[in-house]
C-alpha positions, 0 to 999 in steps of 0.5 A, a space after each residue: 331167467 332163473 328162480 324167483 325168491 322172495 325174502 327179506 333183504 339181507 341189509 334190510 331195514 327193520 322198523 320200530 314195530 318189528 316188521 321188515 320188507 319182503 322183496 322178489 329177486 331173480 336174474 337176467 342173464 348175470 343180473 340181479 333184479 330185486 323188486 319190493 313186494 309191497 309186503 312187510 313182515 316180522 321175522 317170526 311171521 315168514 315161512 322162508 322155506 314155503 316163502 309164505 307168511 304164516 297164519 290163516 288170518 285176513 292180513 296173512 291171506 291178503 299178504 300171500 295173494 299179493 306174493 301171488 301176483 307179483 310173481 304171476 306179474 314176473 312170470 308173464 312178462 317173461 312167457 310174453 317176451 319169450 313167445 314174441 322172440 323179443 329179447 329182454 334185458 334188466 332195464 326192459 324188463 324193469 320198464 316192462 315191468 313199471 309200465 304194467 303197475 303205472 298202467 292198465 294197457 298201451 291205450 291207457 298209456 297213450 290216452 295220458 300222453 295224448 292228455 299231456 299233448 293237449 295243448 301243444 297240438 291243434 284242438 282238430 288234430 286232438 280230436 282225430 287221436 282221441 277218436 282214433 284212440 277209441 277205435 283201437 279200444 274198441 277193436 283190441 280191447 286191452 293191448 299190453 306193451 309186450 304184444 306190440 309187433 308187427 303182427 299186431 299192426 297187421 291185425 288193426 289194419 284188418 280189423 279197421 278195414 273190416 269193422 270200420 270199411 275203412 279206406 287204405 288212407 284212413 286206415 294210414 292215418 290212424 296207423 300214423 297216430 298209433 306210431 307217434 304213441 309208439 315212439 312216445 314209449 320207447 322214447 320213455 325207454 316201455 318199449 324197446 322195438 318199433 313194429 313200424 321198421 318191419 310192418 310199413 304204413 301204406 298209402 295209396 295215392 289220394 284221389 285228387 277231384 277237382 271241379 271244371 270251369 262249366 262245373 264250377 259254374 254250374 254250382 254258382 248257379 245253383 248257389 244262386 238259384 235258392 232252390 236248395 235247403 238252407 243248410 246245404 247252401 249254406 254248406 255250399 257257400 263256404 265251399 264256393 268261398 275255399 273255390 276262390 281263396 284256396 283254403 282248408 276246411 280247418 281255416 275256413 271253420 277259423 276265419 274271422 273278419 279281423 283277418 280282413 285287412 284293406 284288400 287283402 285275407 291275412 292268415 295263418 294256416 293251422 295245418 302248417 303253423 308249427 311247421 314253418 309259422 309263415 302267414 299266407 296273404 289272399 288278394 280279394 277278388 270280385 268273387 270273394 268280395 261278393 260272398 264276404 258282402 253276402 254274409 253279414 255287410 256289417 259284420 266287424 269281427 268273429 267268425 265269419 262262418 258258422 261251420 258243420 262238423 266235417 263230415 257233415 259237411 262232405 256228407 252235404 256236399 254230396 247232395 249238393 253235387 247230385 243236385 247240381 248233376 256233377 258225377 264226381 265224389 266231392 269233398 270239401 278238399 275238392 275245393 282247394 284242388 279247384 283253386 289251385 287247379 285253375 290258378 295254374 291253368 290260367 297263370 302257370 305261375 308254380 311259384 306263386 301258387 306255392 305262396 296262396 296255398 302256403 306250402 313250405 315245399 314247391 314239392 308239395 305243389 308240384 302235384 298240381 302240374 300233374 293236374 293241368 296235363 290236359 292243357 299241356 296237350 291242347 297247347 302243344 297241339 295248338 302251337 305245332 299241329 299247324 306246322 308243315 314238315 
C-alpha cells in the first residue's frame, strides 16, 4: 500500500452551499481505492498541502478527528493483514473495511446472523449458539475479522478447556458453532480464509453408557419404591419412558398425547427433522403403556411431560444412579443407548433398529453392534465350544 491522500474528487460534485466531499484514496497492488471520508468542505476551508481543514473552530476539529480515524482505520487493517501473513486485495479490503463500520467485532457479527437464523433452526439448537456465543465473549473479548486464524482457534480451545473444564467434545461442539459463523462470513465475502483447513476439530470417540438388564431392573425398582424425592422420580420417569421408546431428551421434552395414535407413538424427531423430515413410529408396549397410564389417565392432549432444563436433568440423573447403587456416569443419552442396546440383543434386527431410532444412515446405527460384542462372544461359545475336534 502506498500513501493515503485525502482530498476532494476531482469530478466532485459541489452543493448549493459551497461544500464538496472529502474522500481517502490509496493503492493496492495497481488499484485505486477511493473511500468517502464522511467530511464535507469548501474549497476555501481545506489545507490540501496539510490535508486538514482549516480553523480551530468545534466543526474544524471534529472534522480533522474523523480524517484521524479514517486513516488509523486504513492503517490497521493493513498492519493486521501484514502481521498475519494474509494477502489483502482491493475487494478484502473493502469487505474488511465494511465489516469494521457495520460491526463492532466478529461476535457482533455473528450475534446478527444467529438473530437472523432464528427461526430456520430449532429453539434448542438456538439456545447452545446464543450460550456458545457468550462464552467466546467472555473468553476473547473484542474479536476483529482479521485476527481470525488458526492460532486464534488454538487459543479458544485452550481457553474452553482452561476457564470453562471443558470436555474435548464440548470444546468440538462450540468450535463446530464458531466454523458455521465462519463460513457465514466468508460466504458474505468479510473474510476470505477458513482457520478450519489448517487447525481440525477434534473429537474423541463419545463414551456410549448404557444400563444392563439387572441395572435397568434395578431403576424400576426404585421407580417403584417411592423412596426418592419427587423431582428425581420424576426425573427418572421420563428417563424410564426414553428406556423403552428410544427417544431424545429434545423429543421426549416435545411430546405430547396428540402424538398417541391407537397403539402406536407417531413422531417426528427435532434432531433429524431438517434432515430427512421422515416420521418415526413406536409400537407401544406394556412398559410404555403402563407409564403413559401413570401420568395423568385422562389426559387428551399437551404435553405429556413437564421436563427440566437439560442439565439438571443429568445432574439428577446422577443422584438417582448412586441412589440405585449403579457406578456408571449416566446421562439421559444413557437411555437411548439402553433401548437400542437391548433391542439388538434380543432381536438382532440392525434394519429395524434404524427405523425406531430414526436414523437416516444405517451407519449411524451400526455403532450399536460394536455395543452388543459381548453377546457375539457368548453365543459363539455356546454354538461351538461343545464341538469335538
Amino acid at each position: 500500500m502506498g500513501a493515503i491522500t485525502i482530498s476532494p474528487r476531482d469530478d466532485a460534485y459541489t452543493r448549493k452551499d459551497g461544500t464538496t466531499s472529502l474522500y481517502a484514496t490509496l493503492y493496492i497492488g495497481r488499484q485505486r481505492v477511493r473511500i468517502p471520508v464522511g467530511v464535507s468542505v469548501k474549497t476555501q476551508q481545506w489545507d490540501q498541502e496539510h490535508e486538514r481543514v482549516k480553523g480551530v473552530s468545534k466543526d474544524a476539529k471534529d472534522a480533522n478527528l474523523i480524517i484521524n480515524n479514517v486513516k488509523s482505520r486504513i492503517n490497521e487493517i493493513f498492519v493486521n493483514f501484514r502481521l498475519n501473513n494474509r494477502r489483502i486485495t482491493k475487494e478484502i479490503f473493502l469487505k474488511e473495511y465494511d465489516s469494521n463500520s457495520s460491526y463492532s467485532d466478529f461476535w457482533a457479527f455473528m450475534d446478527e446472523q444467529l438473530k437472523k437464523r432464528k427461526g430456520t433452526i430449532g429453539d434448542s439448537t438456538y439456545r447452545a449458539h446464543e450460550s456458545t456465543l457468550k462464552k467466546f465473549r467472555e473468553i476473547l473479548p473484542n474479536l476483529q475479522f482479521f485476527d481470525i486464524n488458526d492460532e486464534t482457534i488454538r487459543d479458544i480451545r485452550k481457553l474452553l478447556k482452561k476457564q470453562y473444564n471443558n470436555n474435548d467434545n464440548t470444546i468440538a461442539k462450540n468450535l463446530t458453532t464458531l466454523k458455521i459463523y465462519i463460513l457465514i462470513a466468508i460466504r458474505k465475502k468479510l473474510m476470505e480464509d477458513n482457520p478450519f483447513k489448517i487447525e481440525r476439530i477434534k473429537r474423541s470417540k463419545p463414551n456410549q453408557v448404557w444400563l444392563t438388564k439387572k441395572e435397568l431392573i434395578k431403576i424400576v425398582e426404585l421407580y417403584r419404591s417411592d423412596e426418592l424425592p419427587i423431582n428425581l422420580n420424576k426425573v427418572l420417569q421420563y428417563f424410564l419412558f426414553s428406556c423403552f421408546t428410544g427417544f431424545r431428551l429434545s423429543d421426549v421434552k416435545g411430546f405430547k398425547m396428540e402424538q398417541i395414535k391407537g397403539d402406536f407413538i407417531i413422531i417426528n424427531p427435532i434432531k433429524t427433522k431438517r434432515v430427512n423430515n421422515e416420521m418415526v413410529t413406536i409400537p407401544i408396549t406394556k412398559p410404555i403403556m403402563t407409564l403413559l397410564k401413570e401420568i395423568e389417565p385422562n389426559k387428551t392432549e399437551g404435553l405429556v411431560f413437564n421436563c427440566f432444563a437439560d442439565q439438571v436433568t443429568n445432574r439428577m440423573l446422577k443422584k438417582i444412579s448412586e441412589a440405585a447403587s449403579i457406578n456408571k456416569d449416566i446421562s439421559f443419552h444413557s437411555a437411548r443407548h439402553t433401548f437400542a442396546t437391548f433391542f439388538l440383543e434380543t432381536t438382532d434386527d440392525l434394519a429395524t433398529l434404524q427405523k425406531l431410532l430414526g436414523h437416516s444412515d444405517i451407519k449411524q446405527t451400526m455403532v450399536y453392534v460394536h455395543l452388543t460384542e459381548g453377546k457375539k462372544v457368548e453365543q459363539m461359545h455356546k454354538c461351538w465350544d461343545e464341538f469335538k475336534i
